[in-house]
Backbone bond lengths (Angstrom), bond angles and torsions (degrees), N, CA, C in turn:
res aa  C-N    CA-C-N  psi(-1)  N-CA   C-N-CA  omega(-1)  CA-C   N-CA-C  phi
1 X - - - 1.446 - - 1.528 109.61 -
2 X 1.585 101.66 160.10 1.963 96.84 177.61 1.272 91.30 -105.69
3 X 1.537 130.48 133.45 1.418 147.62 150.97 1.480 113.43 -77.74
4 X 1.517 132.11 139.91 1.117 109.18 152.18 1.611 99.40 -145.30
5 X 1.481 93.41 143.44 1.378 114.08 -172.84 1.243 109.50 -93.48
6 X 1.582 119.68 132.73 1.698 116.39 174.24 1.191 89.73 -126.63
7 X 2.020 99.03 167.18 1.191 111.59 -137.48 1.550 154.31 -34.83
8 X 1.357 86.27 82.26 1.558 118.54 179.73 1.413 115.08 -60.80
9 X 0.995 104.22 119.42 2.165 118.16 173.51 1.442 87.50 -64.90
10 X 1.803 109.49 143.64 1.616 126.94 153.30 1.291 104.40 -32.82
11 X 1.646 120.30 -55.12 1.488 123.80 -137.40 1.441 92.43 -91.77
12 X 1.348 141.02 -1.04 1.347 134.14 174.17 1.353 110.31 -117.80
13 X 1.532 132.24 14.36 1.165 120.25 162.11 1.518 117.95 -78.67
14 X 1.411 117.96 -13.39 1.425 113.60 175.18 1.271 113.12 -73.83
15 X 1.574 139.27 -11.23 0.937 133.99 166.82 1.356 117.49 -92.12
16 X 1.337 147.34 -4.47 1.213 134.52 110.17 1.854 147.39 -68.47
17 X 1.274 96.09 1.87 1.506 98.50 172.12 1.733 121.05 -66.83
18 X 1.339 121.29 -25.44 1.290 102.79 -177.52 2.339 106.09 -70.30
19 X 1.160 87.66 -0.58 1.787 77.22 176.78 1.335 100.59 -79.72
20 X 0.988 135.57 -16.13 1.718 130.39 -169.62 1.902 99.82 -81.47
21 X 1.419 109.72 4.71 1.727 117.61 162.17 1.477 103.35 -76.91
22 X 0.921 127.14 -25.86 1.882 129.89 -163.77 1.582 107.67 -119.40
23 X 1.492 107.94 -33.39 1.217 106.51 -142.33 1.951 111.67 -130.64
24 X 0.599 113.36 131.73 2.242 106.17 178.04 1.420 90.67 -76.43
25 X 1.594 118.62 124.69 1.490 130.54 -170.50 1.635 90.68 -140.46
26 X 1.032 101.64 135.87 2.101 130.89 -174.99 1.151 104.35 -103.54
27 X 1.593 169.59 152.31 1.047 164.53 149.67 1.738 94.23 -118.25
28 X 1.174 110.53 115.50 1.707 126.88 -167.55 1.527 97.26 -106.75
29 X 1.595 133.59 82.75 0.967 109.10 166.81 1.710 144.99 -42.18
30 X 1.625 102.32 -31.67 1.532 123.33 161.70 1.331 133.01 -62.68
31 X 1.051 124.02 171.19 1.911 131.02 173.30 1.380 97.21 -74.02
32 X 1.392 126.75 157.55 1.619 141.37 -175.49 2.067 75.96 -92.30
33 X 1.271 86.53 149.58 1.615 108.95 -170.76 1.503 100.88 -146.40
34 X 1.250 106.38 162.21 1.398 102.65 146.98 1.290 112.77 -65.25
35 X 1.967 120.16 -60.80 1.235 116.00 -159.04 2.036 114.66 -49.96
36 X 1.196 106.50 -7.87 1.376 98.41 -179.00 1.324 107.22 -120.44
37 X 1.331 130.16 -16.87 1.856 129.14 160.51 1.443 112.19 3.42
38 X 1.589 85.81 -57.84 2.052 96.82 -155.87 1.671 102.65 -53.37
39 X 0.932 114.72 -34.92 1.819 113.84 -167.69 1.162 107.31 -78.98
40 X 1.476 131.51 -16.52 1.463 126.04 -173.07 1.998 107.04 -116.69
41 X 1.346 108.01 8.94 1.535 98.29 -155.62 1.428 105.22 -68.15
42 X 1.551 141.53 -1.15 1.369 153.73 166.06 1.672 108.09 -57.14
43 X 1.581 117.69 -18.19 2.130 123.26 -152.99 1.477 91.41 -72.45
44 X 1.475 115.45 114.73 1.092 92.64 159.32 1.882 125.44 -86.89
45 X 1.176 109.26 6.17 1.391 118.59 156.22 1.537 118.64 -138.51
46 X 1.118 86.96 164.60 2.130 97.09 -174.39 1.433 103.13 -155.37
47 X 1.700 84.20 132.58 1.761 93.37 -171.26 1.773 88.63 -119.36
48 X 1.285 123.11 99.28 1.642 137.75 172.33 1.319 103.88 -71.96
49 X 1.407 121.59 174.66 1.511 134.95 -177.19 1.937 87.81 -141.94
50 X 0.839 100.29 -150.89 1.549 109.63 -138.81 1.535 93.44 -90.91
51 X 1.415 123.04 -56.56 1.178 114.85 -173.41 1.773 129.37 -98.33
52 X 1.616 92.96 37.21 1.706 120.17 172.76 1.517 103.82 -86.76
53 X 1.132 89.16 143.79 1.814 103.42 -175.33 1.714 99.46 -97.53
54 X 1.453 94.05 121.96 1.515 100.05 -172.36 1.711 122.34 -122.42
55 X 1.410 93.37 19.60 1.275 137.83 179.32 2.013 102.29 -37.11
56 X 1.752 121.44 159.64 1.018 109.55 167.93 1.554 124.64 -76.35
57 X 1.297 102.72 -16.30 1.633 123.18 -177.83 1.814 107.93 -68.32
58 X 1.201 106.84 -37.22 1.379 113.50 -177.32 1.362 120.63 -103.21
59 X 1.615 118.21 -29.60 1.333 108.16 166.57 1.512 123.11 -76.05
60 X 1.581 111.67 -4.12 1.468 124.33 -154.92 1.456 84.42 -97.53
61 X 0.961 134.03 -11.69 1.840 123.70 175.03 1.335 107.21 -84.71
62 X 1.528 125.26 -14.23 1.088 123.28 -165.02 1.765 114.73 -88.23
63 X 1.407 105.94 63.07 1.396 123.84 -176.61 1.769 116.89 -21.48
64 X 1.282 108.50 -64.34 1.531 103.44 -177.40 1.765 115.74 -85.74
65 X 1.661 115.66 10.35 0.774 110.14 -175.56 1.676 129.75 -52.01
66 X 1.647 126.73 142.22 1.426 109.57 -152.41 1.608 95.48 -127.97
């Protein structure tokens, strides 16, 4: 599966890195946006933090979303 992580701290990507054994994992230091959608619209999951736009406009691009 593709994971992608938004804005993810340095110091907490080690606690998701062993999924990148199974899995294609993104570590998005930024908020999920529209302006950045386009590069991730393949995720079939997304783990956002607080100030990600989770809007229908922006999750609705997210084609393989699961």
């Amino acid at each position: 599966m593709k994971i992608a992580f938004f804005e993810i701290e340095a110091w907490e990507r080690e606690t998701f890195e062993p999924l990148s054994r199974n899995h294609e994992v993104r570590f998005i230091p930024e908020p999920l946006t529209e302006d950045n959608i386009s590069a991730h619209r393949d995720v079939e999951i997304v783990s956002p933090f607080i100030y990600s736009d989770l809007g229908g406009e922006v999750l609705g691009q997210l084609e393989a979303l699961s």
